[in-house]
N, C-alpha and C positions, 0 to 999 in steps of 0.2 A: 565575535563582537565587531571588528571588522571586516568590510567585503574585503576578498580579494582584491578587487580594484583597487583597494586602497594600501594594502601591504605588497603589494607590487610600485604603485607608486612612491611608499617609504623604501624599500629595497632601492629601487630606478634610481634615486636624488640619492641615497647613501654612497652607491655606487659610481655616482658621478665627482661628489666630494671626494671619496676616494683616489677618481683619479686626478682628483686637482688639486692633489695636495700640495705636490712639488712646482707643478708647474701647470697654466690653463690650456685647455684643450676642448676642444668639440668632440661630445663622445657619440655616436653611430648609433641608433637604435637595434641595428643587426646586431653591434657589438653586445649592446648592453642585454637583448632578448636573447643571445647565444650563451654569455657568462651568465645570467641568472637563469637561465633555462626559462623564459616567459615566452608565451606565442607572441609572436612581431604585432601583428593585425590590434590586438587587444592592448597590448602595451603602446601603442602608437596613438588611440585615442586617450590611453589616460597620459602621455606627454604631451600631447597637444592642450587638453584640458588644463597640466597645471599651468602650462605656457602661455596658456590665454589668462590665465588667473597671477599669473606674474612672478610666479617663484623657478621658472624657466625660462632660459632664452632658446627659441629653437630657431634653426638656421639651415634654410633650404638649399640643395646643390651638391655636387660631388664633394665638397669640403666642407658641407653642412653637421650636425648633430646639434647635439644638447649641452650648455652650458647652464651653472646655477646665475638664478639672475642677480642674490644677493649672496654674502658670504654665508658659509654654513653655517654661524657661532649665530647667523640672523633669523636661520630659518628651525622653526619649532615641529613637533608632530602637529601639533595644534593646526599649524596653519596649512599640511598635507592631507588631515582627514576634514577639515570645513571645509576643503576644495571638492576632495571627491566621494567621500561619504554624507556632510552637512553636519551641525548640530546634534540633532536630533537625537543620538545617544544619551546625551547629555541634559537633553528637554524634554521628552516622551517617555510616556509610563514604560517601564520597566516589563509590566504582563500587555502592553496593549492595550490600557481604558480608554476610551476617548474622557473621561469626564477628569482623569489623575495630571495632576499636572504640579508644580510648586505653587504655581498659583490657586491653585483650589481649596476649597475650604476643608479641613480635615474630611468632611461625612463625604466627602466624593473622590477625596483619593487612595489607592487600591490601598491591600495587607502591609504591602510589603514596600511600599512610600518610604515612610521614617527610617525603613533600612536601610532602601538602595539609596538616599539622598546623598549619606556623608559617602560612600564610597563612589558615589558618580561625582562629587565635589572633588576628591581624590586623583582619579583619574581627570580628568577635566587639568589641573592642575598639572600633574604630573606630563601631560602632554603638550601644556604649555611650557613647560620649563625647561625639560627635553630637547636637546638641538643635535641635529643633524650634523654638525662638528664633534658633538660628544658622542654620538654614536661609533659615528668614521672614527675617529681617533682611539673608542676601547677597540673595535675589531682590528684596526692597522697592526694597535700595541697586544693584542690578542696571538698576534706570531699565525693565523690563520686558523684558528681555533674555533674561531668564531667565523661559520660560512655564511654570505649573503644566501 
């Protein structure tokens, strides 16, 4: 349901809250592509991505990395997968119609419309309401239970 790209950059910002729980710090792209096992090159345009998009600060130089730009309890999934996936889960037929949409008149949208509606409503929600502080905080309280 989502690309890679995009649970890699959930991972990436969890992993940064993580380390900034106690105290702020600029975390390393090496750091963060070595502890979650991600190839550097690929995770380096989706940090720069959210960082152009404003839920990262990145910071260039031998003392550079990645800080949250806002506090985690701010930042939702919602606002991780509109950056690097879009919408479009949430708005496009479910099989692929070009003609299915919410907006469309019942005779033009697919079988399975009226189904997926409330459970794309569902999630849609669920990913708003979701923050990256509650994440970090069940896997910290998790005792390592819970791997990124």
């Amino acid at each position: 349901m989502l690309s890679n790209s995009c649970k890699y950059g959930i991972r990436s910002i969890i992993y940064i809250a993580l380390n900034n729980l106690v105290e702020e710090r600029k975390i390393g792209i090496k750091e963060i592509s070595q502890e979650l096992n991600l190839p550097t090159p690929f995770l380096g345009k989706i940090l720069l991505k959210l960082a152009k998009c404003n839920l990262l600060i990145s910071t260039k130089g031998p003392h550079g990395g990645f800080l949250l730009s806002r506090p985690a309890s701010e930042i939702s999934l919602f606002d991780i997968i509109e950056v690097i996936d879009g919408t479009l889960l949430f708005e496009d037929c479910l099989i692929g119609l070009s003609t299915c949409s919410s907006r469309a008149h019942n005779d033009l949208q697919c079988p399975i419309h009226d189904k997926y509606l409330p459970i794309s409503n569902q999630l849609k929600s669920l990913f708003k309401t979701e923050t990256i502080e509650n994440l970090a905080t069940e896997i910290k309280s998790s005792g390592g239970k819970i791997g990124l």
